[in-house]
MINU-176085 format. One record per residue (C-alpha): z, x negated, y negated. Coordinates in steps of 0.001 Angstrom, whole numbers, padded with zeros to 6 digits, always signed. Each point is the difference from the previous one (the first is absolute). Example, Ala and Ser with C-alpha at 12.3 -4.5 7.8 and 13.67 -1.06 7.14 Angstrom:
REM MINU-176085
+007800-012300+004500-000660-001370-003440
//
This chain:
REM MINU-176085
+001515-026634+035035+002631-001647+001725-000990+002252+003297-003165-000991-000072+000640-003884-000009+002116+000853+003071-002980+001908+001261-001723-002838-000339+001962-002615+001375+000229+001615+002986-003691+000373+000318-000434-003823+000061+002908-000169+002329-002058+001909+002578-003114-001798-001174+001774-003390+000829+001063+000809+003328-002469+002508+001208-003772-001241+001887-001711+000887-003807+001260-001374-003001-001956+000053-003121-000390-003128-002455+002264-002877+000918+003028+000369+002102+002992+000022-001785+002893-001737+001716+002975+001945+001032+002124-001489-002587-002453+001223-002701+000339+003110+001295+003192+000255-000254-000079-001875-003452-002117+003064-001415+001883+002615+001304+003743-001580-001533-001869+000018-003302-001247+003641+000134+003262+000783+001240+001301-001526-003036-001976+001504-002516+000206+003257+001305+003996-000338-000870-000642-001258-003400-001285+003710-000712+002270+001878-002208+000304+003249-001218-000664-000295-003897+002489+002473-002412-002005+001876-002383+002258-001283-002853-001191-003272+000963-003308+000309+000421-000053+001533-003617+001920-002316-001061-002378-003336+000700-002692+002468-000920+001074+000813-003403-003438+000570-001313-000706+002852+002371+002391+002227-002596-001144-001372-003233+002165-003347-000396-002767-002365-000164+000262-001170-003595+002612-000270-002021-001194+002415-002690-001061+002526+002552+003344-000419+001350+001933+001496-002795-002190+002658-000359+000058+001182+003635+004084-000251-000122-000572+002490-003008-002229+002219+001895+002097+000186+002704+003387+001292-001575-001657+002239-002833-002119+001847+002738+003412+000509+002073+001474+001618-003178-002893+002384-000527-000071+000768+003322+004051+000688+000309+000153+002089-003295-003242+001821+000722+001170+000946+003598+003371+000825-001788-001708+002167-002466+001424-002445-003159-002239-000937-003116+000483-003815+000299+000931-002426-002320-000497-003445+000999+001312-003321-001587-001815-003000+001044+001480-003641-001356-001380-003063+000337+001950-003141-000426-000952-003924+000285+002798-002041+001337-001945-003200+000822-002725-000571-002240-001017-003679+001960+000621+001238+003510-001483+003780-000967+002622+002056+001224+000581+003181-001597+002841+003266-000065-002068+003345+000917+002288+003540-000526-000972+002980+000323+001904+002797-000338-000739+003465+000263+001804+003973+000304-000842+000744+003373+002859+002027+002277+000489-003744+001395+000475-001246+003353+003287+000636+002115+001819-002880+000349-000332-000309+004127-004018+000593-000678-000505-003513-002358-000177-002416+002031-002354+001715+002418-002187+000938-003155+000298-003506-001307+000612-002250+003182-002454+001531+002729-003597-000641+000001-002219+003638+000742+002842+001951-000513-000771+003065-001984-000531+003844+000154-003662+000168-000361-001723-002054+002551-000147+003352+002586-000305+002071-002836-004127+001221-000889+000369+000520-003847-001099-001554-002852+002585-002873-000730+000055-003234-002121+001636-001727+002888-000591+000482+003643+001196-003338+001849+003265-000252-001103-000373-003703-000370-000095-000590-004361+003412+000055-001208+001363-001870+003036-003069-002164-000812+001229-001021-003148+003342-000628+001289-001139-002201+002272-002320-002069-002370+003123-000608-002808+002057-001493+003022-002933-001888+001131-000542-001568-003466+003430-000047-001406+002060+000449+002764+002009+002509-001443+000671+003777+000549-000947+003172-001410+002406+001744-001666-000142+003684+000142+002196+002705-001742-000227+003720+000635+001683+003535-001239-000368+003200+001940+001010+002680-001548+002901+001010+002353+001988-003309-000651+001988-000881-003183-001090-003858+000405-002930-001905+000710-000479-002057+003260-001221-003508-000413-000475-002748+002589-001979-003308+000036-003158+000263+002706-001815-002398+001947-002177+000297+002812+000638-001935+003388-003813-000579+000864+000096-001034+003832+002070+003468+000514-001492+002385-002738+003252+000874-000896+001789-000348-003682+002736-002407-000763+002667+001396-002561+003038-001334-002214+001694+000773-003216+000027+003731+001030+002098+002106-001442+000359+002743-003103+000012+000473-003714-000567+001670-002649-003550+000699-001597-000592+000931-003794-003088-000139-001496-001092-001326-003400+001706+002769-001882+003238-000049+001519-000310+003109+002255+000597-000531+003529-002906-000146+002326-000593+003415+002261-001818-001680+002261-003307-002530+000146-000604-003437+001590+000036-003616-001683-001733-002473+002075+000241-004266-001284-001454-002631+001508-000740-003713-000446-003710-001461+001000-002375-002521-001041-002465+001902-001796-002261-000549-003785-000101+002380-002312-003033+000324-001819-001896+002164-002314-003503+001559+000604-001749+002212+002053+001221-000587+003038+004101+000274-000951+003067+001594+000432-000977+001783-003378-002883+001182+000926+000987+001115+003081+002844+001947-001448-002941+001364-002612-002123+000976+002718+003290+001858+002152+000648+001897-003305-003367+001630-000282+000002+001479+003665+003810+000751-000554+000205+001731-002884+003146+001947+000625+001834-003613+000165+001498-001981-002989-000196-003347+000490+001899-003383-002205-001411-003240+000574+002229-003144-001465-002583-003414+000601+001356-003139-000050-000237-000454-003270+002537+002780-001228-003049+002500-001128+000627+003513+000879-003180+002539+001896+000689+003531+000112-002323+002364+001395+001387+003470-000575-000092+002822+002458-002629+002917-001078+000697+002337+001983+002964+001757+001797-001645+001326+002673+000407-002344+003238-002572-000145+002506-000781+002692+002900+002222-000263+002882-001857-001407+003064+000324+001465+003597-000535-002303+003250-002337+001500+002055-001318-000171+003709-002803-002698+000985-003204+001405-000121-002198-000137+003302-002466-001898-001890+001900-002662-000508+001274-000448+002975-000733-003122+002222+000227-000188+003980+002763-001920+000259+002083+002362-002551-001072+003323+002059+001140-002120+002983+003529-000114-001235+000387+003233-001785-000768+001605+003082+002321-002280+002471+002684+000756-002770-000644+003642-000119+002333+002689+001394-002018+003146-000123-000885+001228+003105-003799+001287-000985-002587-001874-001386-000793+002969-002484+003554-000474-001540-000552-003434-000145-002610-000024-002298+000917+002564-002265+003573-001387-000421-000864-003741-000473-003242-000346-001996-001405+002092-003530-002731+002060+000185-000099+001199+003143+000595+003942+000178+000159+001867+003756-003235+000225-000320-001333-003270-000183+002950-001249+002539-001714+002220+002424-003510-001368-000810+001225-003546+000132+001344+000387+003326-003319+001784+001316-002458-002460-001306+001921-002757+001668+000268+002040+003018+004069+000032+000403+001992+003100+001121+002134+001168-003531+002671+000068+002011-000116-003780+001557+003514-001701-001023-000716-003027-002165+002032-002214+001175-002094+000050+003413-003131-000558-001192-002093-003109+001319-002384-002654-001923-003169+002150+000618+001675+003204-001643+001690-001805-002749-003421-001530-001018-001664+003539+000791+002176+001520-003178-000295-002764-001834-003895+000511+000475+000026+003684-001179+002530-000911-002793-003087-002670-001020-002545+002785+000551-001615-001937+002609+000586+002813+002393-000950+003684-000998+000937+003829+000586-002920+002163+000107-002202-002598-001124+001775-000849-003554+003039-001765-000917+003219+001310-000020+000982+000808-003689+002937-001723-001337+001452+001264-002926+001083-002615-002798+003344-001430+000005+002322+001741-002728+000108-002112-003413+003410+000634-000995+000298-003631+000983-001491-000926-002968+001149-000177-003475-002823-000513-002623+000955-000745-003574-002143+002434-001312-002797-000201-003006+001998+000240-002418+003147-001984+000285-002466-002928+000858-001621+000487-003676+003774+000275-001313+000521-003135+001726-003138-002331-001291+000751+001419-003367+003433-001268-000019-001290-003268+000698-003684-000498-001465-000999+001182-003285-003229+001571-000045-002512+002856-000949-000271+001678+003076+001195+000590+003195-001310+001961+002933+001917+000396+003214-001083+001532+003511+002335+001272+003378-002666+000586+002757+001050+002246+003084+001741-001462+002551-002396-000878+002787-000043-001637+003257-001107-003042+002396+001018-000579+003326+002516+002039-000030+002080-000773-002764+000024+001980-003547-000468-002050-003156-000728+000629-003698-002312-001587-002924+001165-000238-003096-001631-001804-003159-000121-000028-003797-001566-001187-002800+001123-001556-003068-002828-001394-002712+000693-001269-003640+002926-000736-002072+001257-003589-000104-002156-001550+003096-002237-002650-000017-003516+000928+000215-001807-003316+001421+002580+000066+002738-000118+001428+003707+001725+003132+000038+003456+000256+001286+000424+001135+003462+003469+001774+001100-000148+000304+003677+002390+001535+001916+001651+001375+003312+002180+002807+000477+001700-001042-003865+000293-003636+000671-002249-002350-002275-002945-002333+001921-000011-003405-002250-001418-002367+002140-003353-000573+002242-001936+002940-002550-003319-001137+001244+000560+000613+003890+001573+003240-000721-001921+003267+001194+001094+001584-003601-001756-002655-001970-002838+000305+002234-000412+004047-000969+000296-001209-003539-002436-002529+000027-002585+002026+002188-001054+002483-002916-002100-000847-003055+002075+000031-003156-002846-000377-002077-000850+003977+000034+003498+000758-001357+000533-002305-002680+001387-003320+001079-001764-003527+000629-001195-001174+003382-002368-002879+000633-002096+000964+002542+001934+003394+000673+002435-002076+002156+003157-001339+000057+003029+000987-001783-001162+001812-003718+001072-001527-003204+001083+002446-002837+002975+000824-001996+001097+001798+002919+002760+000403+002776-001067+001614+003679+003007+001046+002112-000473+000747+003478+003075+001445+002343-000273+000368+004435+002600+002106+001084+000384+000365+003259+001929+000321+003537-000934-003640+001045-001868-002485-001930-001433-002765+001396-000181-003478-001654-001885-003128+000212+003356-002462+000355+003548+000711+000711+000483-000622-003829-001302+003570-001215-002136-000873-002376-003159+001258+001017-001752+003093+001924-001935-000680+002677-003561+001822-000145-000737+003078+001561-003437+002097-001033+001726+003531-000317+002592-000871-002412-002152-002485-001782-002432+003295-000775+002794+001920-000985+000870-002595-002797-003623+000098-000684-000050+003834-000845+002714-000409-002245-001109-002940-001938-003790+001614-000267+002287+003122-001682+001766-001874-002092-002962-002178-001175-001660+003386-000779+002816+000936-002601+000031-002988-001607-003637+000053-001225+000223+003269-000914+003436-000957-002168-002549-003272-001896-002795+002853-000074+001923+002362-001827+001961-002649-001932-002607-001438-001436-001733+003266-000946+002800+001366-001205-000072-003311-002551-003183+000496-001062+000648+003761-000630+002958-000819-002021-001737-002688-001801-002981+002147-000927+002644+003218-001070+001912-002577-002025-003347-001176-001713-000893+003656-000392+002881+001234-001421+000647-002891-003057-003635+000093-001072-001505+003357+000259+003154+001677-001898+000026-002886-002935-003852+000158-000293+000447+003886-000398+002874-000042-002530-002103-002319-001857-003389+001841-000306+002119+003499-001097+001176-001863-002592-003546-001483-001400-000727+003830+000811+002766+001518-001747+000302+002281+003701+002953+000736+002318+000071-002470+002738-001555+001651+003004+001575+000640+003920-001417-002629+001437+001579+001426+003841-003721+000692+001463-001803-002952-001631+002599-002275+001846-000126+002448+003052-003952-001224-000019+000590-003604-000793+002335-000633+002777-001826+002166+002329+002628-000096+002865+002776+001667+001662+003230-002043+000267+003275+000492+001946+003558-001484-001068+002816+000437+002485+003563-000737-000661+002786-000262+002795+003843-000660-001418+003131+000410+001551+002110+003535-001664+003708-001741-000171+001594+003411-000630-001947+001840+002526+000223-002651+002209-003543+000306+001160-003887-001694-000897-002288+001800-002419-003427-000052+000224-002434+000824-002607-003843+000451+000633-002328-000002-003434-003625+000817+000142-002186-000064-003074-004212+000856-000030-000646-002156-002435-003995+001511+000817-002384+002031-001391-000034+002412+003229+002626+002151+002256+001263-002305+002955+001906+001074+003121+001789-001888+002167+002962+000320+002726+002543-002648-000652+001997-002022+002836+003306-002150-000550+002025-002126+002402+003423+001038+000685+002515-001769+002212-000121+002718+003019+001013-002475+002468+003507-000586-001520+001055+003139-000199-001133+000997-003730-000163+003768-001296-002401+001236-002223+001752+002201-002363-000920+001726-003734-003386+000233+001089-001712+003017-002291-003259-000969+000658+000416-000005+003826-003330-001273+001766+000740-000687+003800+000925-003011+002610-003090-001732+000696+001051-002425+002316+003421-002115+000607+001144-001415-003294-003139+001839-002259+000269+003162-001492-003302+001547-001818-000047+002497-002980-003607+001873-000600-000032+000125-003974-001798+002570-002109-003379-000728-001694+000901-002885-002848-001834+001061-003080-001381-002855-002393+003130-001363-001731+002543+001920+001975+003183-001316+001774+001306+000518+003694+003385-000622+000748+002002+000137+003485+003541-001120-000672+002362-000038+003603+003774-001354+001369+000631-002185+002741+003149+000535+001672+001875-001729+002784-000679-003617-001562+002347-002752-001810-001023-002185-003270-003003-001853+000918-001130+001551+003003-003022+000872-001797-000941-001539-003040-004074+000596+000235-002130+003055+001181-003820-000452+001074-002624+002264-001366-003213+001360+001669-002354+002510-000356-002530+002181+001302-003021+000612-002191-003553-001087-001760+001365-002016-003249+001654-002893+000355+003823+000296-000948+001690-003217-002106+003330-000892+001204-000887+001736+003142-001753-000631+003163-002817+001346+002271+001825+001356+002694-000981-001627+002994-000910+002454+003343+000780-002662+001867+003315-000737-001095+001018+003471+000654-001619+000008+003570+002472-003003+000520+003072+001153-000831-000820+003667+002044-001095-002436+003213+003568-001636-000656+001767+003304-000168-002577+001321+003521+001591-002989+001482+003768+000777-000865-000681+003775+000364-001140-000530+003900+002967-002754+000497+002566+002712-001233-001840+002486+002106+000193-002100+003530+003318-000464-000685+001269+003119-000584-002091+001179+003055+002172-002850+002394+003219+001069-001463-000993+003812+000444-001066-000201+003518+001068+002886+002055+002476-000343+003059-002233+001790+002295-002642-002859-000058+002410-002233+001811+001185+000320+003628+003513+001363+001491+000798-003760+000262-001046-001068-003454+001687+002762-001452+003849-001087+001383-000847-003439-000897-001116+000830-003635+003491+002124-000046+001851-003239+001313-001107-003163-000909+001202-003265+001140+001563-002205-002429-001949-001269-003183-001804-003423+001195-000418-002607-002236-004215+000010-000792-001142-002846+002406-001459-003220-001535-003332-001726+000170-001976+002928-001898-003268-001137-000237-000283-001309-004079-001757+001505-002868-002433-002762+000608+000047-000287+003786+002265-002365+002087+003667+000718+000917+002744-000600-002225
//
């Protein structure tokens, strides 16, 4: 700006003097006048610190109330410590204290303490003190954090409102004591401040000394409140998507909130992986290559992005007309664009587009179908529950993964909206709900067809009910700096879709067969006190034996009910399940009976003497005999490889012309869904095995000594084009 009033000065310095001046003349001292001001505001420019910046734009990382304050502080530190034990490979147990020191001025004490492997001692106040420090910014995998900005953010906040430090203790394992210093943040530098440091001993409540694990305290103004929108619930909603963590809440008011760990299986490890080609932006390509060492553009490629095998390398460099063998670091504007072009598709090879293949998705770590159910159940008391992992998927490049459940009955209101859990990559969405692309997929399917109100079919549903919905992926986009939100994007917004239109479809068919099942009973009940007391009582006006009154019920009731049991074997250590079918008809029914089974998480079907066969993921099928009239089917089976309340509830369907109680119609559909699901994953696992299994003789001499010696691991460049579009 400041060049340009120069600029312009000197224009009308020329205009002043020369033979054609346009508008008034200006007088030389004018002139001159303009040009010491431009000069002077061109030296008031200064280079803004990012720790600065943030800091007189609190808002921009959640501080913009008071109540929203504490809760982001919270967010911050408890993410760090799931983060640090999962990448550790602990089960964490987190302690989170809240403590009002100032009631009239609200300042309060936050601690949080977890049993992490800690932080060396030379590493805190870079972790604490330094604005976008952090290991994960370069990394592409599914993360909570990605910036490296929240903890440091809340440091910086508690000295902004209270002006004091952070104090921070931490234990690794190697060091008999724990290292604890004081920690500011010196905002016009980025850099921490730090006093009181030194050493001590750390024993926890018991009296055992600490192995290792971090306690972080800090001072802020902040309100505590209760609600929806709390630290509680926000702790609530972290322990359903965590549900191998054990968490202790103490609130201001001395009450204690536990939410016990379920499982003790952590989540899958996560792998960083390359960029994908597309999602890769100009100006990215532009640097990878002037920051490449390979000496062929073939390497190139298949060293620095996913999902490009010799093969396509080849094809990429044809259809943008460059030699394989070009060295990328010479490459001009017109042959940067070119690849960029063919990576795009814009440019073809024999007429088609180059074919990619996926990125890998061991960046991802879903929490799988099951532990989400163990996780609402912990929480929400209710009926039923129905959970749902779809297969990973991509857009633009990077991999990302639906997940959603289900939960309908028990203690929750039924004139209310449902509640909505949203989440992203494991970390809880409690603000902006309406703007968010997650509430949008819920609202944008009709409720009414599966059992829950909807004016209008629009909107969020009211029921007794509880809809979860999960994103993980690579790089999420959001609608504010905050997190609190995803911004839309039509492929993932149809995934969500799928899997609420799924889940919708299970929980009619639970009311259906609920509610027949009642009526059954009912009418049985009925049945079976009259029929036999109006029978005993007219043999004894007739002075006869009372007669077997099996096939007059059989013809009364005139249906064919299922009851299915599923409890947990504490000495075997395993789940039975027991299948009963009675033909309570006056004709011989067959059917082939199907059960749910939790495939996906590594169950075993075992003590299976009926047999039957594996109909699709998760649903096995048994063809029964021919059920005479008043005869009994049974198909009793073990599930092995679970823990106590992985599986509390089997579904029932069935194949046949009579209607089954207790059971359902098996739905073709519903099995065409889950085998498209497992088509999808089958081709993934297929394309990848095919890159990793490419022969050497597809690539040249050249390629070949530069696969056998590669440079030195690169950090993964930033600026990969966002799950949503845009840069990050």
């Amino acid at each position: 700006m400041a060049c340009c009033l120069i600029i312009y000065c000197q224009f009308w310095i020329q205009s002043a003097t020369g033979p054609r001046s346009f508008g008034p003349r200006r007088t030389r001292r004018d002139v001159i006048h303009m040009a010491d001001v431009a000069r002077r505001m061109a030296s008031n420019q200064k280079q803004v610190a990012i720790s600065e910046f943030f800091e007189k734009n609190k808002h921009f990382l959640g501080f913009d109330s008071l109540s929203r304050s504490l809760i982001t502080a919270v967010k911050e530190a408890v993410d760090n410590s799931l983060d640090a034990c999962e990448e550790a490979r602990i089960l964490p147990t987190i302690r989170v204290e809240i403590t009002k020191i100032d009631n009239n001025k609200n300042i309060v004490e936050l601690k949080v303490e977890d049993n992490g492997p800690g932080i060396p001692q030379k590493s805190i106040e870079k972790v604490f003190g330094q604005l976008l420090f952090g290991s994960r910014f370069h990394a592409i995998r599914q993360s909570r954090g990605q910036q490296g900005i929240g903890i440091t953010g809340v440091v910086m906040y508690s000295q902004l409102t209270t002006g004091k430090p952070t104090h921070v203790k931490s234990k690794i394992s190697t060091e008999a004591t724990a290292a604890v210093v004081d920690i500011g943040l010196d905002t016009r530098k980025n850099k921490a401040t730090k006093s009181n440091q030194g050493r001590e001993i750390w024993e926890s409540e018991n009296g055992e000394m600490k192995k290792h694990g971090l306690e972080v305290t800090t001072r802020m103004k902040a309100k505590y409140q209760k609600g929806r929108q709390s630290v509680w619930q926000y702790l609530r909603m972290t322990s359903i998507v965590n549900p191998h963590a054990e968490i202790t809440f103490t609130d201001p008011d001395g009450e204690v909130h536990h939410w016990p760990r379920v499982t003790e299986r952590l989540p899958g490890k996560v792998e960083s992986i390359k960029p994908h080609p597309h999602g890769i932006e100009l100006g990215q390509l532009q640097r990878m290559l002037n920051e490449s060492t390979d000496s062929r553009l073939s390497v190139f490629l298949r060293m620095n992005f996913s999902g490009v095998s010799a093969r396509a390398a080849k094809e990429l460099c044809a259809a943008a007309e460059l030699d394989v063998s070009v060295k990328p670091k010479t490459m001009n504007p017109d042959a940067v664009r070119a690849l960029l072009e063919a990576f795009q598709g814009e440019r073809l090879f024999n007429g088609k587009q180059v074919k990619l293949l996926n990125p890998p998705t061991n960046c991802l770590s879903p929490i799988e179908e099951m532990l989400i159910k163990k996780g609402l159940s912990k929480t929400i008391d209710s009926r039923f529950a129905t959970t749902m992992t779809r297969v990973p998927n991509v857009s633009q490049g990077n991999p990302y993964q639906v997940e959603v459940g289900l939960i309908f009955g028990g203690n929750m209101p039924a004139d209310k909206p449902v509640e909505i859990l949203r989440f992203a990559n494991r970390v809880p969405l409690m603000y902006q709900q309406g703007g968010c692309l997650l509430t949008k997929a819920i609202e944008s399917v009709d409720w009414r067809q599966y059992g829950l109100d909807q004016p209008g079919g629009k909107g969020v549903p009211k029921g007794p009910a509880a809809i979860l919905v999960h994103l993980a992926s690579t790089n999420v986009q959001f609608t504010s700096e905050a997190k609190e939100a995803l911004a839309d994007n039509a492929e993932v917004i149809e995934e969500v879709r799928k899997a609420m239109l799924e889940m919708g479809r299970g929980l009619r068919k639970h009311l259906e067969k609920k509610k027949k099942m009642a009526k059954t009973q009912e009418k049985f009940e009925l049945i079976n006190d009259i029929l036999p007391a109006i029978a005993k009582k007219s043999a004894e006006i007739l002075d006869k034996p009372i007669p077997n009154l099996a096939g007059s019920i059989t013809k009364i009731m005139s249906a064919v009910i299922c009851e299915t049991t599923t409890e947990w074997n504490k000495e075997n250590k395993c789940t039975d399940v027991s299948i009963l079918i009675y033909n309570y008809t006056s004709r011989a029914r067959s059917y082939t009976i199907l059960a749910t089974w939790p495939e996906k998480s590594g169950a075993k079907i075992a003590q299976n003497d009926t047999g039957g066969r594996k109909e699709a993921t998760g649903v096995w099928a048994w063809k029964l005999e021919t059920l005479q009239p008043g005869e009994t089917a049974q198909i009793t089976y073990t599930l092995e490889n679970l823990e106590k309340g992985d599986w509390t509830e089997t579904d029932i369907f069935y194949r046949g012309s009579q209607e089954i109680i207790g059971a359902m119609k098996m739905d073709e559909k519903y099995l065409e869904e889950i085998r498209n699901q497992e088509k999808i994953l089958k081709e993934m696992n297929t394309e990848t095995q095919n890159n990793n299994g490419e022969t050497i003789e597809e690539a040249t001499v050249g390629e070949i000594q530069k696969v056998e010696a590669p440079p030195p691991a690169k950090t993964p460049p930033n600026g990969q084009t966002t799950l949503f579009g845009g840069e990050l």
